[in-house]
N, C-alpha and C positions, 0 to 999 in steps of 0.2 A: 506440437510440443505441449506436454502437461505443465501446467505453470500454477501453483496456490500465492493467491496474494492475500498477505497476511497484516492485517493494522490492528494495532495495540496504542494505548494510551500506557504511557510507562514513565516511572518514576526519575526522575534528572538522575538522583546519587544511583542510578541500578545501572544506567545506560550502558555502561563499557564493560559493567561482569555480565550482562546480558546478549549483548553483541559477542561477544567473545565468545560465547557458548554456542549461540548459532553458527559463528564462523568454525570452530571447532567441530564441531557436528557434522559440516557439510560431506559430503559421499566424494570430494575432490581439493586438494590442497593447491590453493590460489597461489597463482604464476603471476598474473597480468590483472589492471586493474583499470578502470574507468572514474575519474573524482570529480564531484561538481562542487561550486559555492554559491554564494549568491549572485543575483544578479549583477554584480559589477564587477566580476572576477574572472576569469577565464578555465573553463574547463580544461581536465589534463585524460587523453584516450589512449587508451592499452600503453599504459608505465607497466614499469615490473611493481610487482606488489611487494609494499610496503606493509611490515607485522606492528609496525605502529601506527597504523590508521585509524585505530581506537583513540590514541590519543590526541588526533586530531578533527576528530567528527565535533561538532557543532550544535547548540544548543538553538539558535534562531540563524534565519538567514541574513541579519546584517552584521553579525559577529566577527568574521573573518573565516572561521573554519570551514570546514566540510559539511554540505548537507544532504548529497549522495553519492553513492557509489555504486559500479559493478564491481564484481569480482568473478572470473576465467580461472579455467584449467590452463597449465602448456599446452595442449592441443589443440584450443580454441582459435579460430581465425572465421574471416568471413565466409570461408568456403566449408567450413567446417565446424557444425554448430555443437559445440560439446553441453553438459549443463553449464548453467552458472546462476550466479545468483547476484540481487538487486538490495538495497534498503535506502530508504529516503525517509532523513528527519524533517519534520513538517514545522512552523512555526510555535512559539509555546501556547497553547490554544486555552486548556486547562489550567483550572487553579489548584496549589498545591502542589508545585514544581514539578509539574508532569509536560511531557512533550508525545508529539502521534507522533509514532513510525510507520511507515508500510515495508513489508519485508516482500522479495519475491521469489520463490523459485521456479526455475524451469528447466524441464529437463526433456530427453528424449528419448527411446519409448514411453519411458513408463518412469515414476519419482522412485528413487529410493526409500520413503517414507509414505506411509497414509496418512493422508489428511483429516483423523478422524476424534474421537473422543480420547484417545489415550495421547496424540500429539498434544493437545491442547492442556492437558494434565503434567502433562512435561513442560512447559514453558510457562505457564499462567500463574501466577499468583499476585501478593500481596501488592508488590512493587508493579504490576502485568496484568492491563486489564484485556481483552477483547473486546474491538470494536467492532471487525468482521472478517470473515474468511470465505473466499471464492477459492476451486478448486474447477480447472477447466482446462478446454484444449486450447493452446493462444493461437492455434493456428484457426480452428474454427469462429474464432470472433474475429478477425483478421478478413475473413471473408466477408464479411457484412460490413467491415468498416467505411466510415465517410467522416467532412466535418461539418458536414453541415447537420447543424442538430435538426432544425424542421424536415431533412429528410433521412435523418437517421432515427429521429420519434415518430415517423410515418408507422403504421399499421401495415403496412407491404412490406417493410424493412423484415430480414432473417431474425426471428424469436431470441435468437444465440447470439446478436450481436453484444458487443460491448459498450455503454456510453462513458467517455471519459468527462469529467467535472473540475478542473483544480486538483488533480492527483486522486479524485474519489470516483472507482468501479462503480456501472452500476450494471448489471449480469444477471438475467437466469442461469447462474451454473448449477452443473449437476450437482454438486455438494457444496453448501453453504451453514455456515457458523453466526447465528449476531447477537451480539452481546450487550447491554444498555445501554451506554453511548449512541449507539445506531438504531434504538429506538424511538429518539427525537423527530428522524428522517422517517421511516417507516413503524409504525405504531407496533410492539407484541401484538397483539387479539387479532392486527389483519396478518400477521406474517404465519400466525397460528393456525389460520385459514387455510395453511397451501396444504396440498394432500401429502401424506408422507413427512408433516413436521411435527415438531415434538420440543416441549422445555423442558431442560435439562440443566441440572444445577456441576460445574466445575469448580474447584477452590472457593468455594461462594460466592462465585459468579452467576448469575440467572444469563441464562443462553437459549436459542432458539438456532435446533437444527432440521435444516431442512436435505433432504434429498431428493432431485426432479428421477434422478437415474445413476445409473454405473459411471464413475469416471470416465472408465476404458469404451462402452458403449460408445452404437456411434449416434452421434446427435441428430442426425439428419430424422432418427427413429424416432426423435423426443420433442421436437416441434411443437406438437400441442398440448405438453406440459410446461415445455415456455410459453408458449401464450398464454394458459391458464395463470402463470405467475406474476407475468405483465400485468394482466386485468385484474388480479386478483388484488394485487399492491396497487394499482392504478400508477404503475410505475413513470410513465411516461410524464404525469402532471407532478409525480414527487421532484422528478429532475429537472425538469423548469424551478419550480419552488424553491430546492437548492440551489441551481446557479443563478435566482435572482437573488435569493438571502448570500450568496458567496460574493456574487460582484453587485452588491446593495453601494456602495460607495466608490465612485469614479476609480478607476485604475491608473490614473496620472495621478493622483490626490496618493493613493496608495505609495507609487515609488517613491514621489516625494520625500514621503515620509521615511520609510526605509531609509534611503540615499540621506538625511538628516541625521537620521539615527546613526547610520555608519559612521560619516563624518564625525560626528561626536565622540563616537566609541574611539576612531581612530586617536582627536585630541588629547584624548584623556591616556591612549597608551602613550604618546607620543611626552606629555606632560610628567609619568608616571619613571617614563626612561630616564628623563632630564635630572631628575630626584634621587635619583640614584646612581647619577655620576658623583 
């Protein structure tokens, strides 16, 4: 399955003409739908879709709304994998009322769309930054999968695997997008390094794209330009560094806090109602 996972850092007042647009777009008119919230909420799997789901998406996860979703054709079941598409808001991380997204899609053979420099010209701007963009086979990183991280950053593990971080890919895919935000994580000058990349300026964006190979190609060919990519980022010690700078602060300390913040949110709608009887 080709799947591009797509994160952007995007502006609070953009979020729902933005979304809209993509949902719009899609190659298949959403039937059925997947919703999540936060952690003290209970997820809701294959509802019928609802066209107000814009207006219930979520700025943080202790707010009460939405903070991902799938979205299905009618034809989609588990036997029967159609495309469909993913997006998950991330907490509000940035200053200047900006929130990440990751968008996903996935499709089978082949995307309706290229993942290339004129997509990113269609969606990017003022309100739309890029964080980064993977463009790959989900079945091929699939096959390398584990959870265990010391054996999934082993140097025997599949080149094409995937490491997951707290919602953050980290991939030698065939085509890759990274834009400044993600050069915190991995520096310009070494991403600049991989063969076949090149910066490239978008709506005044500074981007770095890289290509290891053909989408459609088959991977199994390209092996030793994943590992050239690995070594070349010293990838393996950047994702330690991230999940310790991610989980730097106890994760009981963390809900705490959330589950606080909720409760509070909650009082104050609760107080807010009473005012207005």
């Amino acid at each position: 399955m080709i799947t591009v996972t797509f994160c952007i850092s995007l502006r609070i007042n953009f979020l729902s003409v933005f979304f809209e647009r993509i949902i719009n777009s899609l190659d298949f008119t959403p039937n059925k739908m997947d919703i999540y919230y936060n952690e003290f909420s209970t997820p809701k799997f294959f509802i019928k879709y609802n066209p107000k789901l814009l207006q219930l998406l979520s700025l943080a996860e202790v707010d009460g709304g939405i903070t991902s979703f799938n979205l299905y054709d009618n034809k989609y079941s588990n036997e029967n994998v159609t495309p469909f598409f993913r997006a998950k808001i991330l907490d509000t991380t940035f200053s200047n009322n900006q929130v990440i997204c990751i968008l996903e899609w996935v499709s089978y053979p082949t995307l309706y769309f290229t993942p290339d420099i004129h997509f990113l010209n269609k969606y990017l701007c003022n309100e739309v930054k890029i964080v980064f963009l993977f463009a790959y086979n989900l079945l091929d990183v699939r096959t390398g999968k584990t959870y265990f991280l010391k054996k999934i950053l082993n140097s025997e593990s599949r080149w094409g695997k995937r490491v997951m971080v707290n919602s953050m890919p980290f991939i030698a895919a065939p085509v890759m997008f990274y834009g400044k935000e993600y050069f915190r994580i991995i520096p310009k000058d070494i991403l600049l390094k991989i063969p076949n990349s090149q910066e490239i300026t978008i709506k005044n964006q500074d981007i770095v794209a890289i290509k290891l190979f053909g989408l459609y190609e088959n991977p199994n060919l390209h092996r030793d330009s994943q590992k050239r990519y690995w070594k070349t980022t010293s990838l393996s010690l950047r994702i330690k560094k991230y999940q310790e700078n991610v989980f730097s602060e106890d994760a009981i300390t963390q809900y705490k806090k959330r589950y606080k913040k909720m409760k509070e949110g909650n009082v104050k709608k609760r107080n807010k109602s009473y005012d207005s009887c």
